[in-house]
C-alpha positions as CSV (number, residue, x, y, z in Angstrom):
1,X,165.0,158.3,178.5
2,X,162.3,156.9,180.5
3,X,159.7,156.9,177.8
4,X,162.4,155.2,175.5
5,X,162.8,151.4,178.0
6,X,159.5,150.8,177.6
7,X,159.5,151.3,174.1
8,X,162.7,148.9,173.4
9,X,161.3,146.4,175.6
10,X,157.9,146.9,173.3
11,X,159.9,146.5,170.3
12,X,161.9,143.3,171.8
13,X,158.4,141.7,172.8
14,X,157.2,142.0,168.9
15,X,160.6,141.0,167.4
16,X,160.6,137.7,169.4
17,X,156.8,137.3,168.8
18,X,157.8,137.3,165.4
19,X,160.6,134.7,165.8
20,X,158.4,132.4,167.6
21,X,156.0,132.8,165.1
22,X,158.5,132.1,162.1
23,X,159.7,129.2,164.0
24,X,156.7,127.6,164.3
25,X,155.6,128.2,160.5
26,X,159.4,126.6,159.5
27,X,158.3,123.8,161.8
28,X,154.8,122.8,160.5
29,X,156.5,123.7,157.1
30,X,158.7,121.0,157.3
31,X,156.3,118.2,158.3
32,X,156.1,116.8,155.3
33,X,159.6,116.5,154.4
34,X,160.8,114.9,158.0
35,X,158.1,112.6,158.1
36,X,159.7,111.8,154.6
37,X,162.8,111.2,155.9
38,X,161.7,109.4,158.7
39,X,159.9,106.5,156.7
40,X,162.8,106.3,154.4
41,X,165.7,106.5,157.0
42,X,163.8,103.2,158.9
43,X,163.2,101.4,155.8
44,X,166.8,101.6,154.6
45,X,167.7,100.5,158.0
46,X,165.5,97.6,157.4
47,X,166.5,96.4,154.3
48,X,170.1,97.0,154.9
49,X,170.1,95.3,158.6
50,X,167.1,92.3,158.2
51,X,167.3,91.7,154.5
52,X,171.8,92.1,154.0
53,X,172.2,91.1,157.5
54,X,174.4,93.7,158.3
55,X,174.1,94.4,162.0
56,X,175.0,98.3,162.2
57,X,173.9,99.8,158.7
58,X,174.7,103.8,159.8
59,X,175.5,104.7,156.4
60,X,172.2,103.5,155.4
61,X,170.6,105.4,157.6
62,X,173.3,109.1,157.5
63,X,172.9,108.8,153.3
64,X,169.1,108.5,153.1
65,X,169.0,111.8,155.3
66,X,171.6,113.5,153.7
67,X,170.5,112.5,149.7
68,X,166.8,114.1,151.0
69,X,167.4,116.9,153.0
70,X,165.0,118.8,154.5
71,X,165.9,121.9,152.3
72,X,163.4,123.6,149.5
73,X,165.0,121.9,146.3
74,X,163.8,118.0,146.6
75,X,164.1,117.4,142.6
76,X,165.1,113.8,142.0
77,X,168.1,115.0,140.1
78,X,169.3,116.6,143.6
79,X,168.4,113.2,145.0
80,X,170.5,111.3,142.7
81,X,173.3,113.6,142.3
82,X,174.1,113.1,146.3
83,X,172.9,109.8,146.9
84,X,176.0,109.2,143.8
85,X,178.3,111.7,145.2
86,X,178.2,110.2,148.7
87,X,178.4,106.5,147.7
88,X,181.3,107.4,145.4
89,X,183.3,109.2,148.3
90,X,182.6,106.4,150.5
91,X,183.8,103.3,147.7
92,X,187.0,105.8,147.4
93,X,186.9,105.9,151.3
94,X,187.1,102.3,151.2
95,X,189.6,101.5,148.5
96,X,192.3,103.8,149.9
97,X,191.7,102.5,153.5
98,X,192.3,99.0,152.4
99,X,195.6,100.2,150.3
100,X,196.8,102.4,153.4
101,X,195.1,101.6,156.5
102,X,193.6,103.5,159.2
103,X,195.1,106.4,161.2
104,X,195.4,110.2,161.2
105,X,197.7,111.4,158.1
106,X,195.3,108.2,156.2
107,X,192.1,110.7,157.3
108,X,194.1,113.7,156.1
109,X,194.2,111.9,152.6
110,X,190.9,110.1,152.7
111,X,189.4,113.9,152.9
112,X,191.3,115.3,151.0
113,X,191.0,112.8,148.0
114,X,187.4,112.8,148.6
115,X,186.9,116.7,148.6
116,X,188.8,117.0,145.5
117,X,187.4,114.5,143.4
118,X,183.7,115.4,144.1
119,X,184.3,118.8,143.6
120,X,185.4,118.3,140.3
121,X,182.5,116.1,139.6
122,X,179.6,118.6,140.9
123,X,179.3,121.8,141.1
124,X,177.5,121.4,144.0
125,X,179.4,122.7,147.2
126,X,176.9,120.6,150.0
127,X,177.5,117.9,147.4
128,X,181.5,117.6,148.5
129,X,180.6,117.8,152.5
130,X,178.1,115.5,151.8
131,X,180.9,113.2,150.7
132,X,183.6,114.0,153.0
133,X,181.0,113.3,156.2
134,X,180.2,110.2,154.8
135,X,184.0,108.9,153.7
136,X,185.4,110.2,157.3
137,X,183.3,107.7,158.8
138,X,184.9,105.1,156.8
139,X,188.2,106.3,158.3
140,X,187.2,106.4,161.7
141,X,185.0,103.7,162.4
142,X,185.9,100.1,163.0
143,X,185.4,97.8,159.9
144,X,182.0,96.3,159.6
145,X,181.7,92.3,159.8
146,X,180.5,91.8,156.3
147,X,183.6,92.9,154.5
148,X,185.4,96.1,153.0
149,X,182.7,97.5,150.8
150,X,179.2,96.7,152.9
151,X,179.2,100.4,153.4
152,X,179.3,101.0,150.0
153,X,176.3,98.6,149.4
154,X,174.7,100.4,152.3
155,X,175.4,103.2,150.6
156,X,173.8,102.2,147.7
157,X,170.8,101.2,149.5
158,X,170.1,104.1,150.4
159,X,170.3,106.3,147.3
160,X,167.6,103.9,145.7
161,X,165.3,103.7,149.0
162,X,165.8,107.9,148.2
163,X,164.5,108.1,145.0
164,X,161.8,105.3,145.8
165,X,160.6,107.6,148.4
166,X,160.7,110.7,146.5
167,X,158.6,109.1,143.9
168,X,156.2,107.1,146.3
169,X,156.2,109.6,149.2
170,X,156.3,112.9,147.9
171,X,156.5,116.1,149.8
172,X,153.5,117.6,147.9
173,X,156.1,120.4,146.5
174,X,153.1,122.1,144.5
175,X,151.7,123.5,147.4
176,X,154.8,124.8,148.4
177,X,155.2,126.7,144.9
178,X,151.0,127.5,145.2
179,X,152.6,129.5,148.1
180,X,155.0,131.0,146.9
181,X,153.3,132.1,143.5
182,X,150.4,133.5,145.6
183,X,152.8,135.9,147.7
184,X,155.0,136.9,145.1
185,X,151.2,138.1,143.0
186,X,150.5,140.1,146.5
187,X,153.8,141.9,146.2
188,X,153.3,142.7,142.7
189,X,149.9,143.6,142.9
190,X,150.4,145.9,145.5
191,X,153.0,147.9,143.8
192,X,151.2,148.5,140.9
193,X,148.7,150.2,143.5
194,X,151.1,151.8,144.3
195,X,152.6,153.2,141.3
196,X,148.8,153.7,140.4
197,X,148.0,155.9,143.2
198,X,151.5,157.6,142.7
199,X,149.8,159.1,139.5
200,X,146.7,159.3,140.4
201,X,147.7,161.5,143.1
202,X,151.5,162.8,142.0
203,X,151.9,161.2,145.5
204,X,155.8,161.1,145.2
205,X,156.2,158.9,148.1
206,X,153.5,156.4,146.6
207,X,156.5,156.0,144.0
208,X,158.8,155.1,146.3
209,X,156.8,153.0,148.5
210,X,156.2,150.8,144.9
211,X,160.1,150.8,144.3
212,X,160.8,149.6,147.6
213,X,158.3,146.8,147.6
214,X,159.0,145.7,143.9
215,X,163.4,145.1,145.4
216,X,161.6,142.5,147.1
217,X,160.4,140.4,144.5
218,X,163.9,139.1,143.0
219,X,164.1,136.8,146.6
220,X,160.7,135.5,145.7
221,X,160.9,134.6,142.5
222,X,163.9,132.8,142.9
223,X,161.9,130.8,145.9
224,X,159.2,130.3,143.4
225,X,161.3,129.3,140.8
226,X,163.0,126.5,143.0
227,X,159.7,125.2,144.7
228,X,158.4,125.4,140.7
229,X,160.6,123.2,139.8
230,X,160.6,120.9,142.2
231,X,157.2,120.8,141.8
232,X,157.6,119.7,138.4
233,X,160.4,117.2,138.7
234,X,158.8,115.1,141.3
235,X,155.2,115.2,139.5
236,X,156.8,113.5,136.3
237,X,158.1,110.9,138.1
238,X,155.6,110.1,140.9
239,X,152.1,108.4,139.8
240,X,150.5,110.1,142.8
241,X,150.8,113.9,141.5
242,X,151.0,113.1,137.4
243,X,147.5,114.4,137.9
244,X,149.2,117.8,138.4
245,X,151.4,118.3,135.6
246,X,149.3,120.5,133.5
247,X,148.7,123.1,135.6
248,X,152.5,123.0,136.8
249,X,153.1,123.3,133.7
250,X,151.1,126.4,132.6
251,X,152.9,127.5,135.6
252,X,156.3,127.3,133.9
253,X,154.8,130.5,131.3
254,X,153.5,132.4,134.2
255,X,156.3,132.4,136.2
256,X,158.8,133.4,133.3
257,X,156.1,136.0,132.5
258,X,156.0,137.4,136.3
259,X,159.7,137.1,136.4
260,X,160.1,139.5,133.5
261,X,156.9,141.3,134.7
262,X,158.7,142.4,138.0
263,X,161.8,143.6,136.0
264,X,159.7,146.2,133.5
265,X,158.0,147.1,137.0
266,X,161.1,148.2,138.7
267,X,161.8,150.5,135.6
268,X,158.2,152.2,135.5
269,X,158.3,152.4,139.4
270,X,161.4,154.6,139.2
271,X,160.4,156.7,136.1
272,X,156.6,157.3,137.6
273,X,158.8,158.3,140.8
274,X,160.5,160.7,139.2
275,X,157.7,162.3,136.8
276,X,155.0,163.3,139.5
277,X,157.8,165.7,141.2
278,X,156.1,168.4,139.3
279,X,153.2,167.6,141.3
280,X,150.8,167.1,138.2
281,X,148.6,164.0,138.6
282,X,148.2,161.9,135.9
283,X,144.7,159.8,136.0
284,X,144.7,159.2,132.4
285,X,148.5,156.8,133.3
286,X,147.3,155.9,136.4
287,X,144.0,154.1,134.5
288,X,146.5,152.5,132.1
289,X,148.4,151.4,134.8
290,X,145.3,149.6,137.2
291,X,144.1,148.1,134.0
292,X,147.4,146.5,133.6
293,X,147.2,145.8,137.5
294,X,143.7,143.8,137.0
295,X,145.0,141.9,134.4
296,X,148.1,141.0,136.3
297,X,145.9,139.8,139.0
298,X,144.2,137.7,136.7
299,X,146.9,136.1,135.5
300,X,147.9,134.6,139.0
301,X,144.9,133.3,139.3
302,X,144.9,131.6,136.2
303,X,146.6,128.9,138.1
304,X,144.1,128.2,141.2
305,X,141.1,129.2,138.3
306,X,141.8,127.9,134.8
307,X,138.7,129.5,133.5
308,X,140.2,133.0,134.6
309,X,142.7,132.5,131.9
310,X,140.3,133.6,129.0
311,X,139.5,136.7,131.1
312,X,142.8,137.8,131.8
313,X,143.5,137.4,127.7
314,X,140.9,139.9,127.3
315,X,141.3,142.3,129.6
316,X,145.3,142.8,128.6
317,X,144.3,142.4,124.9
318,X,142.0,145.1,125.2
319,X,144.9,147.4,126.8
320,X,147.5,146.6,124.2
321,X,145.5,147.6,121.5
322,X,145.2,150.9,123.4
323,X,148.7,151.7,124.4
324,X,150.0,154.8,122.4
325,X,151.1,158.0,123.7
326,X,147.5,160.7,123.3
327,X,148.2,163.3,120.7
328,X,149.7,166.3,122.1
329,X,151.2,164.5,125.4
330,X,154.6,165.4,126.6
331,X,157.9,162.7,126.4
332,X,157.6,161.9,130.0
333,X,154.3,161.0,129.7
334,X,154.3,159.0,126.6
335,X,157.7,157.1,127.7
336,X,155.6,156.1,130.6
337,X,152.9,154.2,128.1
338,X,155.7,152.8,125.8
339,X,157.6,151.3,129.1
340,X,153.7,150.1,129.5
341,X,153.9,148.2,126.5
342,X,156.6,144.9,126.6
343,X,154.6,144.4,130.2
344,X,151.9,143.9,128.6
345,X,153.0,141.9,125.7
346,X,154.8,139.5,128.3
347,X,151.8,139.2,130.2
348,X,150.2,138.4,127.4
349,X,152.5,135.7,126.5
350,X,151.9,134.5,130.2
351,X,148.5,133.8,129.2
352,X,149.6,131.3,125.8
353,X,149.6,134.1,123.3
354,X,152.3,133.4,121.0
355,X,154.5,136.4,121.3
356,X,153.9,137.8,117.8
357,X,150.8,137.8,118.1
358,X,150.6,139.8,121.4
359,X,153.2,142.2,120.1
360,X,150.6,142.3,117.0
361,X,148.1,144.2,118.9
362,X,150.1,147.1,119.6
363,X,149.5,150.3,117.6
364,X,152.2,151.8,115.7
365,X,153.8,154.7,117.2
């Protein structure tokens, strides 16, 4: 018991080390994107308060922050799709106030007429709150001097001052997907290491340790794919990163090709697992299986190297053409090359091979 306190109290200091530490990455993280909001939340201010006259323009200000957001998924269409949503609940806010007044059973209809209408129009649950917020200030506070709908032009002000920014100011979303690629390559890279090693060795627990670490990936990829894509969206329509579209776009192949990648993974983690519990290694697999690793490698780093591109062809070309079970080999073994072989062909088609071609280099079996 005595040994265990200062263990825990070990364990507590690490745990909140790490907190601290996440913290502070979310913060500097999120720079970008608050400075963002920041510029855009004062200009809407300004145009809505020098250039309307309007002398308190809070839904300028409370719709630029909510149609941005500080969250992952910055596309435009995002942008739009709330900047709409909220303006619409608030124009609705304001043409049932002015057929029913103000009170508390008018609020109870304002929300609920609101809720109800944006959630048919969007999926999109944030995109109803969104809504709702905005149209219960409508309800609640007193009626600006410039008439019934000047929110609603605010409103409007807003969602274009938005989209201005998105396109002028942009978050630099690339990096954030540069990020996310590169991590989800050093999970993937390290359980084909360990899947290698698992055969290599007939290390059973190698097996495992690759299974465990390959459950991981689905999170990423999904963060990948949302960071891709708002990578993309914002490049087409900002002059300042157009530059960038060529490589986001070879990124599109790669990341369908690592998403499927980490699937056939998953399945040759769990069947290498099971096949070295006779304690047999199997270098001959494990060589297959490294070479597919280097070429997986390569392919990630297609995107910070185009020039790698050509060598990662090669490499995976070069093991395709080799991937048939060896005479004489038992069924584990040579169901372990053929799960070996639609990796390869989709890595292959991650690099721009058409995908008869790739599937063209395999030997009949």
């Amino acid at each position: 018991m005595t040994e265990s306190a200062p263990l825990r109290r070990l364990a507590r200091r690490v745990q909140v080390r790490a907190q601290v530490r996440a913290g502070i990455r979310r913060a500097s993280q999120s720079l970008p994107a608050a400075l963002q909001i920041v510029i855009a939340a004062v200009a809407s201010y300004s145009i809505a308060h020098f250039l309307l006259g309007h002398a308190t323009p809070l839904i300028a200000v409370t719709v630029t922050i909510t149609s941005l957001g500080i969250a992952r998924d910055a596309r435009p269409r995002k942008v739009l799709e709330t900047a709409i949503g909220v303006t619409v609940g608030i124009a609705l806010s304001e043409v049932i106030v002015l057929v029913i007044g103000k009170g508390g059973w008018q609020l109870a209809i304002v929300l609920f007429a609101t809720l109800v209408i944006t959630r048919a129009v969007s999926a999109n649950p944030a995109f109803a709150v969104a809504a709702a917020v905005q149209s219960t200030l409508v309800v609640l506070l007193p009626d600006p001097a410039g008439g019934p709908f000047t929110r609603s032009l605010d409103a409007l002000v807003a969602g274009a001052v938005a989209l201005a920014v998105t396109a002028l100011i942009p978050r630099d979303p690339a990096r954030a997907a540069a990020r996310d690629r590169r991590a989800l390559f050093a999970v993937l890279q390290e359980s084909l290491d360990s899947v290698v090693d698992c055969l290599n060795d007939a290390d059973e627990a190698a097996g495992e340790l690759a299974l465990s670490r390959l459950r991981r990936t689905q999170p990423m990829i999904d963060a990948w794919s949302i960071s891709h894509d708002t990578a993309l969206a914002v490049s087409r329509i900002s002059p300042f990163l157009r530059s960038r579209l060529p490589t986001l776009e070879r990124s599109t192949r790669v990341l369908a090709a690592a998403d499927l990648a980490s699937r056939h993974l998953r399945t040759l983690a769990r069947r290498v697992e099971f096949l070295v519990r006779d304690g047999v290694p199997r270098p001959a697999l494990g060589g297959f299986v490294a070479q597919v690793g280097t070429g997986l490698k390569l392919l990630g780093d297609e995107l910070d190297d185009p020039q790698v591109a050509g060598a990662a062809r090669s490499l995976l070309s070069d093991v395709a053409r080799r991937l048939e079970p060896a005479p004489g080999s038992s069924v584990p073994d040579a169901a372990i090359v053929l799960l070996l072989r639609p990796l390869v062909v989709d890595l292959l088609v991650g690099t721009g091979m058409p995908i008869e071609e790739a599937r063209g280099l395999l030997p009949k079996v």
